[in-house]
C-alpha positions as a Markdown table, in Angstrom:
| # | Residue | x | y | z |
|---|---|---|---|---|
| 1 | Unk | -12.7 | 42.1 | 16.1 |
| 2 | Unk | -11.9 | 42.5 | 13.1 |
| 3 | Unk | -9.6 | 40.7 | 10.3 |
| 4 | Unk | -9.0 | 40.5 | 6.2 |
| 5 | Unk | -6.6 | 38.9 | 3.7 |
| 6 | Unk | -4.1 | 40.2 | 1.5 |
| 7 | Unk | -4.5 | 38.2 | -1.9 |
| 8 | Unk | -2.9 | 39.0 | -5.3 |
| 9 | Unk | -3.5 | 36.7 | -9.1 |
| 10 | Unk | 0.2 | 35.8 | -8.4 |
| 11 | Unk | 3.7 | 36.6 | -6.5 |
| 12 | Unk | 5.4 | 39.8 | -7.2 |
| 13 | Unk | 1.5 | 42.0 | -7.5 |
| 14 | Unk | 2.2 | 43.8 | -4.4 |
| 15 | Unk | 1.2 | 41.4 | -1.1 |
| 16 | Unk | 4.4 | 42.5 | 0.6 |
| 17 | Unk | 3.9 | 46.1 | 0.0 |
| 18 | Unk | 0.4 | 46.8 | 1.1 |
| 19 | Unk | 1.2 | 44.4 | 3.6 |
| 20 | Unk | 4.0 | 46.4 | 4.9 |
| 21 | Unk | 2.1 | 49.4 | 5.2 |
| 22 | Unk | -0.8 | 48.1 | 6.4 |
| 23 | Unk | 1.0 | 46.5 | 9.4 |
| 24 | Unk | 2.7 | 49.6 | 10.4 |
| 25 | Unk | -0.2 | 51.8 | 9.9 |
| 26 | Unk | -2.1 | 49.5 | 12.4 |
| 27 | Unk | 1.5 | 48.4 | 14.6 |
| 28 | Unk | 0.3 | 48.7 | 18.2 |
| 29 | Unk | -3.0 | 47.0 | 17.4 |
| 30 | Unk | -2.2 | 44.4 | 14.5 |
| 31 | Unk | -1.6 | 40.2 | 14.5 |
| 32 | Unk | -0.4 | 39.1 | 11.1 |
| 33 | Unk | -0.7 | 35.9 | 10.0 |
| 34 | Unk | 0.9 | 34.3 | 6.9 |
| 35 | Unk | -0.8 | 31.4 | 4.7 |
| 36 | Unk | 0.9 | 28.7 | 4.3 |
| 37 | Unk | 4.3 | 27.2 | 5.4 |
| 38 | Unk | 6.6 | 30.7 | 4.6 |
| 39 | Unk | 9.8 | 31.6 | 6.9 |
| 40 | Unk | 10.9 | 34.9 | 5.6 |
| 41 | Unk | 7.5 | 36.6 | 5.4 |
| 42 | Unk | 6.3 | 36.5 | 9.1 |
| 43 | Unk | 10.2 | 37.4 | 9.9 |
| 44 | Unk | 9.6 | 40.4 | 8.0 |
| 45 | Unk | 6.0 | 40.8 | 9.7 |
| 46 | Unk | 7.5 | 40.5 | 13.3 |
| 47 | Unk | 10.2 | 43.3 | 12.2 |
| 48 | Unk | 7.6 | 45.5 | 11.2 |
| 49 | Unk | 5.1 | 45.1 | 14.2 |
| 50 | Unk | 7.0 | 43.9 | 16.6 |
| 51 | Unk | 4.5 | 41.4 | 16.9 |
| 52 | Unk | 4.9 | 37.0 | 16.1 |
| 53 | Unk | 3.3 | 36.3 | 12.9 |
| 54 | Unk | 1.6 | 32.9 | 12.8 |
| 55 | Unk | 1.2 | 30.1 | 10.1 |
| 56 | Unk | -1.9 | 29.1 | 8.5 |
| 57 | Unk | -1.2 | 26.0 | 6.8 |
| 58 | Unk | -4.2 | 23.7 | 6.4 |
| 59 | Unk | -1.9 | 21.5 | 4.3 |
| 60 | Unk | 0.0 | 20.3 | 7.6 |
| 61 | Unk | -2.9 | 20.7 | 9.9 |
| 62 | Unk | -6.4 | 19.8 | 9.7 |
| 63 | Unk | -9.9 | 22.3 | 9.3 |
| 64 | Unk | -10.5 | 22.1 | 13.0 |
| 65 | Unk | -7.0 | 22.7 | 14.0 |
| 66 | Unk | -6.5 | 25.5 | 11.6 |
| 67 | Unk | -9.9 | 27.1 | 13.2 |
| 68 | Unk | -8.0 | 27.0 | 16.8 |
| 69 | Unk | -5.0 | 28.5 | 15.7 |
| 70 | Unk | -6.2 | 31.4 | 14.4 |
| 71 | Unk | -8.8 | 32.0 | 17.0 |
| 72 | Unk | -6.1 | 31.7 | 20.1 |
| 73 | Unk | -3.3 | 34.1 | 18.4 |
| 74 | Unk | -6.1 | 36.5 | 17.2 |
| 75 | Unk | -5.3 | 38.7 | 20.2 |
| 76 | Unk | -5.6 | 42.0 | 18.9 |
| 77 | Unk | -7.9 | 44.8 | 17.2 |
| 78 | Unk | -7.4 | 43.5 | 13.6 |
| 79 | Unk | -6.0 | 40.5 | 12.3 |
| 80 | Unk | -4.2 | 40.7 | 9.2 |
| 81 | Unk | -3.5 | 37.4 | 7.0 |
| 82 | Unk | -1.2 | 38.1 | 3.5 |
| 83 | Unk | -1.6 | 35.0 | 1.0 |
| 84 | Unk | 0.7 | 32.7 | -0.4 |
| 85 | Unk | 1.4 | 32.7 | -4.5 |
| 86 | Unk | -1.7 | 34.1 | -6.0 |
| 87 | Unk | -5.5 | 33.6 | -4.2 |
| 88 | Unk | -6.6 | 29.8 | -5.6 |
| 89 | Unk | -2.5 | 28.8 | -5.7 |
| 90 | Unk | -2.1 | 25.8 | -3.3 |
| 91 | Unk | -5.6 | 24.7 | -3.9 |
| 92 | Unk | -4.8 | 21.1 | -4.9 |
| 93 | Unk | -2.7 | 21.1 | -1.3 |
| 94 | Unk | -5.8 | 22.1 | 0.9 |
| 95 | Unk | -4.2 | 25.4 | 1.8 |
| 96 | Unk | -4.5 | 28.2 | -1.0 |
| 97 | Unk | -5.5 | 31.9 | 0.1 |
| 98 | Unk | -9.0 | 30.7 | -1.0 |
| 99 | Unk | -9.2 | 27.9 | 1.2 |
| 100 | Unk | -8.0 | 29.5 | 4.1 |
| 101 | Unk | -10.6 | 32.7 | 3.3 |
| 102 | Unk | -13.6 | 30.0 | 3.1 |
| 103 | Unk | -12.3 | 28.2 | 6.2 |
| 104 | Unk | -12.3 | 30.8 | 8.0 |
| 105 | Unk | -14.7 | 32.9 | 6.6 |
| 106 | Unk | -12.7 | 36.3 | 6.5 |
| 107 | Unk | -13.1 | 39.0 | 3.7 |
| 108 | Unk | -10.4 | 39.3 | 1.2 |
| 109 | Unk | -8.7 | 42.0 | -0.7 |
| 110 | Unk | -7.0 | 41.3 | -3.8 |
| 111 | Unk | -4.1 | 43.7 | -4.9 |
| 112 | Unk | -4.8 | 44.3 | -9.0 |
| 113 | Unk | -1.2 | 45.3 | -11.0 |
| 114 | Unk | -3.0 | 47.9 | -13.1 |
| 115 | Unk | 0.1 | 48.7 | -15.1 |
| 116 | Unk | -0.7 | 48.9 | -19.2 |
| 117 | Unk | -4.3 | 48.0 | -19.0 |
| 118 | Unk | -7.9 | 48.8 | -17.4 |
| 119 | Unk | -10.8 | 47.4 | -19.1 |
| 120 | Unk | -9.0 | 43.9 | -18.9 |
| 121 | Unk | -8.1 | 44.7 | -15.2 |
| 122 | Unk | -12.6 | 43.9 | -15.0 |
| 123 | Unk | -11.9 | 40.7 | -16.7 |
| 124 | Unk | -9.3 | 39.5 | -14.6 |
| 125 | Unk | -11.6 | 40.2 | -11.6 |
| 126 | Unk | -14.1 | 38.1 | -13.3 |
| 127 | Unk | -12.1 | 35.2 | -13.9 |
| 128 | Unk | -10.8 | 35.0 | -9.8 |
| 129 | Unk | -14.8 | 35.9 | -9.0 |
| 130 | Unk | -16.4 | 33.4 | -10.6 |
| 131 | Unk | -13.6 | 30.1 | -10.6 |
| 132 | Unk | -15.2 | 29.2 | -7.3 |
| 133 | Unk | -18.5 | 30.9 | -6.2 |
| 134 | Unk | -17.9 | 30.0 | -2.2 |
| 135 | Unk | -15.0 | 32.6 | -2.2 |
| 136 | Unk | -14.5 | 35.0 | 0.5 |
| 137 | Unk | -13.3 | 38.1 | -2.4 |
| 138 | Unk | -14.4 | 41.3 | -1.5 |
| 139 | Unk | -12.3 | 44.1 | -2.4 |
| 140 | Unk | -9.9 | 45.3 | -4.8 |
| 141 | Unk | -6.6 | 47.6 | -4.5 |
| 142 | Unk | -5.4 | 48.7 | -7.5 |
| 143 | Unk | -1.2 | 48.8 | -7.7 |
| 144 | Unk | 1.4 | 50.2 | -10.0 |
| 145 | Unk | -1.5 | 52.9 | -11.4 |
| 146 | Unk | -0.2 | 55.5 | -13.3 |
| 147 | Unk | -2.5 | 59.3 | -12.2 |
| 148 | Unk | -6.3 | 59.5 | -10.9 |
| 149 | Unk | -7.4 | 59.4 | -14.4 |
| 150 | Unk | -5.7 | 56.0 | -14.7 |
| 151 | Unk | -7.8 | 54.5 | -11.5 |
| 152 | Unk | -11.3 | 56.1 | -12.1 |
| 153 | Unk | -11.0 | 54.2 | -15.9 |
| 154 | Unk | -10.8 | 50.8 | -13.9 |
| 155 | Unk | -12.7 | 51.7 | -10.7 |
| 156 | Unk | -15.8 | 53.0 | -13.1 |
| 157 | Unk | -15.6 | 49.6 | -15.4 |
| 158 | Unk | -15.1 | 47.3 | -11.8 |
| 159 | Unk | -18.3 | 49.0 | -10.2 |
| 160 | Unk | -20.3 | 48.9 | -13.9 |
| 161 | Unk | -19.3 | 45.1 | -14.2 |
| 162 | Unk | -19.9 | 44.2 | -9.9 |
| 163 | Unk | -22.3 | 44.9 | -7.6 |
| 164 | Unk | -20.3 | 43.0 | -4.6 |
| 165 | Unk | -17.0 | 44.5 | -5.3 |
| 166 | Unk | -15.2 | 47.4 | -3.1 |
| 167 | Unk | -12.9 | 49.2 | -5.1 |
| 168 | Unk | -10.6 | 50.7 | -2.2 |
| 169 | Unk | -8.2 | 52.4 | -3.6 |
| 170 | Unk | -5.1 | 52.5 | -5.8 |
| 171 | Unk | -1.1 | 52.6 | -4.9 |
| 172 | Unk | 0.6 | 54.8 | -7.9 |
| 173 | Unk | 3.7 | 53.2 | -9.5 |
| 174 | Unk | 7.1 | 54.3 | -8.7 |
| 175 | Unk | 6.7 | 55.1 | -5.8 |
| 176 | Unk | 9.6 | 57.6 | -4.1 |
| 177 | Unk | 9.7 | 55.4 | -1.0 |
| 178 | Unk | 11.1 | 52.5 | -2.8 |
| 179 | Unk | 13.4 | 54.2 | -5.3 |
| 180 | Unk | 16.8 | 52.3 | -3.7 |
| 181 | Unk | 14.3 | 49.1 | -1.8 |
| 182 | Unk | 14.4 | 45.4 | -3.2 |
| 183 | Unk | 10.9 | 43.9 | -1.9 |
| 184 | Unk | 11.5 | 41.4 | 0.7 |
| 185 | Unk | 14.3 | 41.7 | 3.7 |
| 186 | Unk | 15.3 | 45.4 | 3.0 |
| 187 | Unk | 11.1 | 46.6 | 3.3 |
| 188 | Unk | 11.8 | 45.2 | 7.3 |
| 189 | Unk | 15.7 | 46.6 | 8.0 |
| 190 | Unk | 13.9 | 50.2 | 7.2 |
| 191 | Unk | 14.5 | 52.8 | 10.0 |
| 192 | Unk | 11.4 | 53.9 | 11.6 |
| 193 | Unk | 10.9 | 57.0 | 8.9 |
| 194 | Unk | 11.5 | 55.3 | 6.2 |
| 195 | Unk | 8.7 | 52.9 | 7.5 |
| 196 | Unk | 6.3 | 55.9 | 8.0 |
| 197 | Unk | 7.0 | 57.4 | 4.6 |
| 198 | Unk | 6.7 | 53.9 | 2.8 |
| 199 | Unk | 3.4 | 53.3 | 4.7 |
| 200 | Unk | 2.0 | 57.4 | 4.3 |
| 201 | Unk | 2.5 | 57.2 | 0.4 |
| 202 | Unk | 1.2 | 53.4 | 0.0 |
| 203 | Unk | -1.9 | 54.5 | 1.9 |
| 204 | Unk | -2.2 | 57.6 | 0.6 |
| 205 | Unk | -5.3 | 56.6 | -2.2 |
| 206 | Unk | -6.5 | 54.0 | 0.2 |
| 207 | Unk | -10.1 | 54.3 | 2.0 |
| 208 | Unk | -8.7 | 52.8 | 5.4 |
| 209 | Unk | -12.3 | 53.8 | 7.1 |
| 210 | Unk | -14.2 | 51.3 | 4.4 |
| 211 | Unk | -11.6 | 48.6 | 4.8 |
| 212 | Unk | -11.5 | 48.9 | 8.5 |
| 213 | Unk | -15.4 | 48.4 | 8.0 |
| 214 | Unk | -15.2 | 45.6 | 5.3 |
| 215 | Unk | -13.0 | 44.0 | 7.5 |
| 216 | Unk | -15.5 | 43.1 | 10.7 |
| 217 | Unk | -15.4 | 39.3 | 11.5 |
| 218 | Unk | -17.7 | 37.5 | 13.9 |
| 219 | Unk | -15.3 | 35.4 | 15.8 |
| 220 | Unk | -16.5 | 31.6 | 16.2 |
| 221 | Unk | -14.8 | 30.9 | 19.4 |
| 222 | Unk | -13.1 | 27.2 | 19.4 |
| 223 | Unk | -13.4 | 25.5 | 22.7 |
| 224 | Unk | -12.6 | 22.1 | 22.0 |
| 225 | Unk | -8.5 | 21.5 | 21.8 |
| 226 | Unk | -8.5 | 19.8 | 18.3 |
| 227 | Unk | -5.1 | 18.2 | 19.2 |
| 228 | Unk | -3.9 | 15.2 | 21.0 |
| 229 | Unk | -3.4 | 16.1 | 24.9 |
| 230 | Unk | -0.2 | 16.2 | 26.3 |
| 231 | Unk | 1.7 | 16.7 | 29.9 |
| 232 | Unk | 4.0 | 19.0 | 30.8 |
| 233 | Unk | 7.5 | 17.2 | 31.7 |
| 234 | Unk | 10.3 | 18.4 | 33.6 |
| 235 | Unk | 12.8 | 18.7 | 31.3 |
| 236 | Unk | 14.7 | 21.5 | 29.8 |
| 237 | Unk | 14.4 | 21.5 | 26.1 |
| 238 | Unk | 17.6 | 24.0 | 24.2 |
| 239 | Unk | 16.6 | 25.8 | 21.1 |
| 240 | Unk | 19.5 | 26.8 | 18.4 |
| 241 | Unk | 18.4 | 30.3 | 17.8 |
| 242 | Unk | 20.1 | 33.0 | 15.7 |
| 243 | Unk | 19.9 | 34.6 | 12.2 |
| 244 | Unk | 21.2 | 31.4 | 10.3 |
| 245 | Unk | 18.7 | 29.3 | 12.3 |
| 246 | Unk | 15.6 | 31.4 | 12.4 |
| 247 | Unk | 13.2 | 29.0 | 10.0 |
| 248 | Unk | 11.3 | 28.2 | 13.1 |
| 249 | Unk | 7.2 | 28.1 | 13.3 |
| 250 | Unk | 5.9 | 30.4 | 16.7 |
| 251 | Unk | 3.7 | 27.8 | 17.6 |
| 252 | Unk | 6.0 | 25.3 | 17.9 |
| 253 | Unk | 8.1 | 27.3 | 20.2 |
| 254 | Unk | 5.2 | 28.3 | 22.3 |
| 255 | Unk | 4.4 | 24.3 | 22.3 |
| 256 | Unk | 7.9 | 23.8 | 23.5 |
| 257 | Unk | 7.6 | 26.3 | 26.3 |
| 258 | Unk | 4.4 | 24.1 | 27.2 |
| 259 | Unk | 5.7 | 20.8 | 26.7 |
| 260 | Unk | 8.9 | 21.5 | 28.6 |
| 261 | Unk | 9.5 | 22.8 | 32.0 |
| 262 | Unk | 12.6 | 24.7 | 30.9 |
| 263 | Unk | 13.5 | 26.3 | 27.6 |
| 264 | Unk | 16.7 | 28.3 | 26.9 |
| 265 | Unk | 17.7 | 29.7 | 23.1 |
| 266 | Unk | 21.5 | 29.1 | 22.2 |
| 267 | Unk | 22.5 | 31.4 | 19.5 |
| 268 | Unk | 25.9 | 29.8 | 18.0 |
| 269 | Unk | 26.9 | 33.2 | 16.2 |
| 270 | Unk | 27.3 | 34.0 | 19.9 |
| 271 | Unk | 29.1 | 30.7 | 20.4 |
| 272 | Unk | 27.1 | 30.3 | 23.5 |
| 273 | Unk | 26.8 | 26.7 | 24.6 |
| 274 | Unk | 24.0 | 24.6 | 25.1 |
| 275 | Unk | 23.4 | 23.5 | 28.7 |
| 276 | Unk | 24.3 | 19.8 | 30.4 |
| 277 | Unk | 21.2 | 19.3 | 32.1 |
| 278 | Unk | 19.6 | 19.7 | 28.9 |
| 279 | Unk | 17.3 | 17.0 | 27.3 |
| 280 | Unk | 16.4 | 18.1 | 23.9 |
| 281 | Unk | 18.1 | 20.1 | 21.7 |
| 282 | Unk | 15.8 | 21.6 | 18.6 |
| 283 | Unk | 18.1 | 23.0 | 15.6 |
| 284 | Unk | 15.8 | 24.7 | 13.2 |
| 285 | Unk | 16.2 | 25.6 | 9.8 |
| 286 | Unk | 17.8 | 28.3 | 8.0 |
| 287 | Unk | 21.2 | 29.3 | 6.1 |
| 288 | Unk | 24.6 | 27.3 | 6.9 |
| 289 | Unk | 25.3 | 26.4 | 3.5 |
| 290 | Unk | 26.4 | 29.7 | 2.2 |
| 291 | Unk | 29.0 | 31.5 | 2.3 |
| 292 | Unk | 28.4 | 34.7 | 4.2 |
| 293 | Unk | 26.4 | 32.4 | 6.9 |
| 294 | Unk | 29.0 | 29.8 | 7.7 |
| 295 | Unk | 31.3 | 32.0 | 8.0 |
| 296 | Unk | 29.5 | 33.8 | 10.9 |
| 297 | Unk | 29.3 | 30.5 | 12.6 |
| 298 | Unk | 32.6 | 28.6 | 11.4 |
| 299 | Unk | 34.6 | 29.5 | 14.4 |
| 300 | Unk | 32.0 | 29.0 | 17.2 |
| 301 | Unk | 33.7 | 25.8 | 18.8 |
| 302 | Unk | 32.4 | 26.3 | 22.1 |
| 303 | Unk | 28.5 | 25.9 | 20.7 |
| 304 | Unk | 29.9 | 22.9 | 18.3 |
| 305 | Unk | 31.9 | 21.1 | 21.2 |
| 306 | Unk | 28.9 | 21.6 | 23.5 |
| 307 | Unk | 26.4 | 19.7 | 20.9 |
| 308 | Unk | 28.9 | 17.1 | 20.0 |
| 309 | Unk | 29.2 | 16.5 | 23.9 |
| 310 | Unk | 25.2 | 16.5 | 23.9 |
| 311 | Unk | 25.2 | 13.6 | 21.4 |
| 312 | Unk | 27.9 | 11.7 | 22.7 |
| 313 | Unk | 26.0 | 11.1 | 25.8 |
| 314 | Unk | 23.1 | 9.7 | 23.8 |
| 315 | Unk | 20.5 | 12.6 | 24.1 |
| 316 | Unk | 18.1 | 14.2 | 21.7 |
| 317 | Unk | 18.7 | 16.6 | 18.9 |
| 318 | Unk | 15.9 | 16.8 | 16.6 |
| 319 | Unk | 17.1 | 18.9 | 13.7 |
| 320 | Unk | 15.8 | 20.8 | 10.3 |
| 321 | Unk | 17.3 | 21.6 | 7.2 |
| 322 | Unk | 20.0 | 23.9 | 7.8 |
| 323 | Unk | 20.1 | 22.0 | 11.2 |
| 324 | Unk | 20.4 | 18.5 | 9.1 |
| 325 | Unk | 23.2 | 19.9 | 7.2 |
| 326 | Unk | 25.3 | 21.2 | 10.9 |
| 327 | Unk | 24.7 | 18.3 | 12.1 |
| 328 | Unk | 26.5 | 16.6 | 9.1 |
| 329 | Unk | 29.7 | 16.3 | 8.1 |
| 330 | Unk | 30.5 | 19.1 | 5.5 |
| 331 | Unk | 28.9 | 20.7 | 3.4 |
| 332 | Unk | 31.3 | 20.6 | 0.0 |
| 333 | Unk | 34.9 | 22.3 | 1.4 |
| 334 | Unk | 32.4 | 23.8 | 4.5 |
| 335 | Unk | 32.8 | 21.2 | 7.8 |
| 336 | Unk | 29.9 | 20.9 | 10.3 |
| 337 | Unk | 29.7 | 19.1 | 13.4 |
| 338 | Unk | 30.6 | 15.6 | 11.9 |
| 339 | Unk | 27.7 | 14.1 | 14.6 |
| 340 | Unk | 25.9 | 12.2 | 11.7 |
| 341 | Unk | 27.9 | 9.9 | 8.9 |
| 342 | Unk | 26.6 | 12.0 | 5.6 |
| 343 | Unk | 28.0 | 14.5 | 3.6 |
| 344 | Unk | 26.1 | 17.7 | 1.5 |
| 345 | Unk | 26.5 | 19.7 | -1.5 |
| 346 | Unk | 25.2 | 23.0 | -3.0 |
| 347 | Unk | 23.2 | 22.6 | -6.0 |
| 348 | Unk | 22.7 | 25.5 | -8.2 |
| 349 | Unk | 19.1 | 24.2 | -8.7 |
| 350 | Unk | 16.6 | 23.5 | -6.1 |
| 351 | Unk | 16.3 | 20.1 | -5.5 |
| 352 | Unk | 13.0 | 20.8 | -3.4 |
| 353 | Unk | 10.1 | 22.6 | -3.4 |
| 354 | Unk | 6.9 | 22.5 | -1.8 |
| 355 | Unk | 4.8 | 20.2 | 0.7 |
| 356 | Unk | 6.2 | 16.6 | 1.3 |
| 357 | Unk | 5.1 | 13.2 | 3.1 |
| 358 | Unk | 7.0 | 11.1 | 5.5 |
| 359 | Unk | 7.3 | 7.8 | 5.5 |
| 360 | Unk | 6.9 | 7.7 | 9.2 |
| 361 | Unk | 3.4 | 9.6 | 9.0 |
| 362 | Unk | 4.7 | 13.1 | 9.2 |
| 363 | Unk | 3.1 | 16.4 | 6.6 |
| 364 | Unk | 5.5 | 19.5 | 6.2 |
| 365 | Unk | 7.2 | 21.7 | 3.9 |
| 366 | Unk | 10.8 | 21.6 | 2.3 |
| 367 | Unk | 13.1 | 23.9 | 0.6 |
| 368 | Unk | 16.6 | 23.2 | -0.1 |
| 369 | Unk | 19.5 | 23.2 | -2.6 |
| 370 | Unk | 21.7 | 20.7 | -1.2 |
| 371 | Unk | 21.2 | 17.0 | -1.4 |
| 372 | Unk | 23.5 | 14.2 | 0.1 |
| 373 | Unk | 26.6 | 12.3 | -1.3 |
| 374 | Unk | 25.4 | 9.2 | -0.6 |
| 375 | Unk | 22.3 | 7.9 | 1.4 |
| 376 | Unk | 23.3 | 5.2 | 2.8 |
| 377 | Unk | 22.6 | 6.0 | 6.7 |
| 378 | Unk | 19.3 | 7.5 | 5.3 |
| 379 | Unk | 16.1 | 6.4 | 7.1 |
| 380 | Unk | 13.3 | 8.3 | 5.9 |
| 381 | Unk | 11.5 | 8.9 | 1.9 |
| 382 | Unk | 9.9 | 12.1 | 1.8 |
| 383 | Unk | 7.5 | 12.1 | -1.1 |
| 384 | Unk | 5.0 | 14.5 | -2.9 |
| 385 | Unk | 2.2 | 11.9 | -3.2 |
| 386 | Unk | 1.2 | 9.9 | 0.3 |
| 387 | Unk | 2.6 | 6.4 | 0.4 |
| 388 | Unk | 4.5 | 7.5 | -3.1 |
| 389 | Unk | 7.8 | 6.7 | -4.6 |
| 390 | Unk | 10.1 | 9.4 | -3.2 |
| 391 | Unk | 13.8 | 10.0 | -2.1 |
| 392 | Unk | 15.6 | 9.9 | 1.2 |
| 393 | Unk | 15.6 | 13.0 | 3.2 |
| 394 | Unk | 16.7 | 12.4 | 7.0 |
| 395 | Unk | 19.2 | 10.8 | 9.0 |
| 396 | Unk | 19.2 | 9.5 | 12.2 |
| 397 | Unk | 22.0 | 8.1 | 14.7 |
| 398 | Unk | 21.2 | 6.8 | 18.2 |
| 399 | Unk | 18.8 | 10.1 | 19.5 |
| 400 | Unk | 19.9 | 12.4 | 16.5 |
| 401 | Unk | 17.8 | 13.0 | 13.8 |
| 402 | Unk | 17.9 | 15.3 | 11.2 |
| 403 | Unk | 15.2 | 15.6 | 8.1 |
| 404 | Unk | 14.7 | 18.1 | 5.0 |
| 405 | Unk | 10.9 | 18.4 | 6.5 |
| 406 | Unk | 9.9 | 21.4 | 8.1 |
| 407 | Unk | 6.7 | 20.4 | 10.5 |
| 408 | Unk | 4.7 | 21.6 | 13.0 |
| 409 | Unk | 4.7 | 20.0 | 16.7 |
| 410 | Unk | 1.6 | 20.7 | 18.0 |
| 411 | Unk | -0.2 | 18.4 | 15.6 |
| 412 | Unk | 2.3 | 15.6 | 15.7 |
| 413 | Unk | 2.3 | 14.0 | 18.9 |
| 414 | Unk | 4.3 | 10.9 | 17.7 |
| 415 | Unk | 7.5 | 13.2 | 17.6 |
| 416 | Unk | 7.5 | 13.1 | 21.2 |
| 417 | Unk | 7.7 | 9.9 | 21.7 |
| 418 | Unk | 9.8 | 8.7 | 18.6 |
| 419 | Unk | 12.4 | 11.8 | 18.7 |
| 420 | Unk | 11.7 | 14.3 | 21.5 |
| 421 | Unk | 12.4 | 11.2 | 24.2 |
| 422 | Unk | 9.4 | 11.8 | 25.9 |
């Protein structure tokens, strides 16, 4: 098989771009993976490829577990990770693009912004080269170039100054393809032709055959389960599923369809309801907070009535995020389901960013803008440090519980047991 990594010195270099085109260029043959905990990026990779793009986070899960997820979704011709931040970012969490790259031992590429410079462009290189010698850097992409002339300056320094560095080509700046395209959500709503001229003029400079060949992997096949066994129960688990709840990890929906004998998706823009014979109810996260998103949901009564009816009868909901803040009541002037005592606001600054422990033993992520009136029904610290001072970030009542922390199931056996009922 074969497999690299999309790297970069920072955000904002490019990742998304070559990324983009590298997906579609390879689209019937392609997995993408994305490093670290990110929602919107493997959205934007399924949109492209049609394909589910899988997490990498080796902040969350362990060496060995990472190992096992990448070896059983790496189902296709090529494997394609893009990076988080720039290639040693996340280091001090155990999951930068460099750890990931050693773990796994898989070539990387690092897109270069070449814009007002060259010669210094071979110093950057040798700064990212030689900060860890155990790094998996291989090749080089040069972005945002200005003409040939422009790319043979740096290429020429980059192969005087490395004997183990690929110089694979160069992306020109300004590109016509993106004259009216914000990077991010607009690169996947392109029509199919927009797509194929984005990807022809990305990949126009680039030497695909040497970085199809740079890109062989021997594949360690895992055949230990690194995870703690489970049973399959006959249950029906209900998964809120639309565009404002869409922050959901593949793998844990392919562990859902595994632990549970039924599974059914509700999406409550539809204001389709969620089953009675249902056991669990998973809300993910995503956007009810704003504006344009509660107002797609505002009005769907039958979905709201259906979950209230679920918690009045004591069964689970285990919710996320934007799912903590439905299950809520309001959020400022915005009402939400009223199931759990607490009320929200929308901050104009973050109020948190990055990984997070739980008290009760759980790793994950968190993003969010809101943060409670009051915390009195609170139940859980979420904490940047293990066993550190932190602040209260879930609620639960009876079976409902709701939490700030974006996790992964598969890992975290005890959520079965302490909020999955089982």
């Amino acid at each position: 098989m074969k497999a690299i990594l999309i790297s970069s010195i920072a955000s904002n270099q490019g990742k998304t771009l070559f990324t983009t085109a590298l997906l579609n260029h390879y689209k019937t043959s392609v997995r993408p993976f994305k490093i670290g905990p990110d929602f919107i990026d493997p959205q934007f990779h399924h949109a492209i490829c049609n394909t589910n793009s899988i997490n990498l986070d080796s902040f969350i899960m362990n060496k060995n577990q990472v190992k096992w997820i990448f070896d059983n979704y790496s189902d296709k011709d090529i494997s394609i990770l893009e990076g988080v931040m720039g290639f040693y970012d996340g280091m001090d969490k155990g999951c930068s693009s460099y750890d990931i790259g050693k773990l796994l031992n898989i070539p990387s590429i690092l897109l270069l912004d070449a814009s007002g410079s060259y010669i210094t462009i071979s110093a950057v290189l040798k700064g990212l080269k030689t900060y860890r010698d155990d790094n998996t850097i291989k090749a080089v992409v040069l972005n945002k170039v200005s003409s040939n002339m422009h790319f043979e300056l740096i290429k020429n320094q980059i192969l005087k100054d490395f004997d183990d560095i690929e110089v694979l080509g160069w992306i020109k700046k300004d590109l016509k393809s993106l004259e009216h395209t914000h990077l991010g959500l607009d690169l996947a709503q392109k029509n199919d032709k927009e797509l194929k001229d984005l990807t022809i003029e990305v990949l126009e400079n680039i030497d695909l055959e040497r970085l199809e060949k740079l890109a062989n992997y021997k594949r360690e096949n895992i055949n230990e389960y690194p995870f703690s066994d489970f049973k399959k129960v006959d249950k029906k688990v209900s998964i809120v599923y639309d565009e404002n709840f869409s922050f959901l990890y593949y793998d844990n929906l392919v562990f859902l369809k595994e632990l549970f004998s039924k599974v059914e998706l509700v999406n409550p823009t539809k204001d389709e309801t969620i089953s009675n014979d249902t056991h669990l109810v998973l809300i993910p996260g995503g956007y009810v907070e704003t504006e344009k998103s509660y107002n797609k949901i505002k009005d769907s009564n039958n979905f709201k009535n259906s979950l209230i009816n679920h918690a009045n009868k004591n069964k689970h909901i285990y919710a996320e995020c934007a799912g903590l803040l439905y299950l809520a009541k309001c959020v400022d002037d915005k009402k939400m389901s009223g199931i759990l005592d607490v009320e929200f606001t929308l901050t104009p600054k973050r109020v948190r960013l990055g990984y997070y422990y739980s008290q009760t033993g759980l790793k994950g992520h968190a993003f969010h803008y809101t943060k409670p009136l009051d915390t009195k029904n609170a139940i859980d610290i979420l904490s940047k440090k293990e066993n550190s001072k932190g602040e209260l970030g879930a609620w639960r009542k009876n079976n409902v519980y709701g939490t700030y922390l974006h996790t992964m199931f598969r890992n975290n056996i005890k959520i079965l047991k302490d909020y999955f009922g089982i």
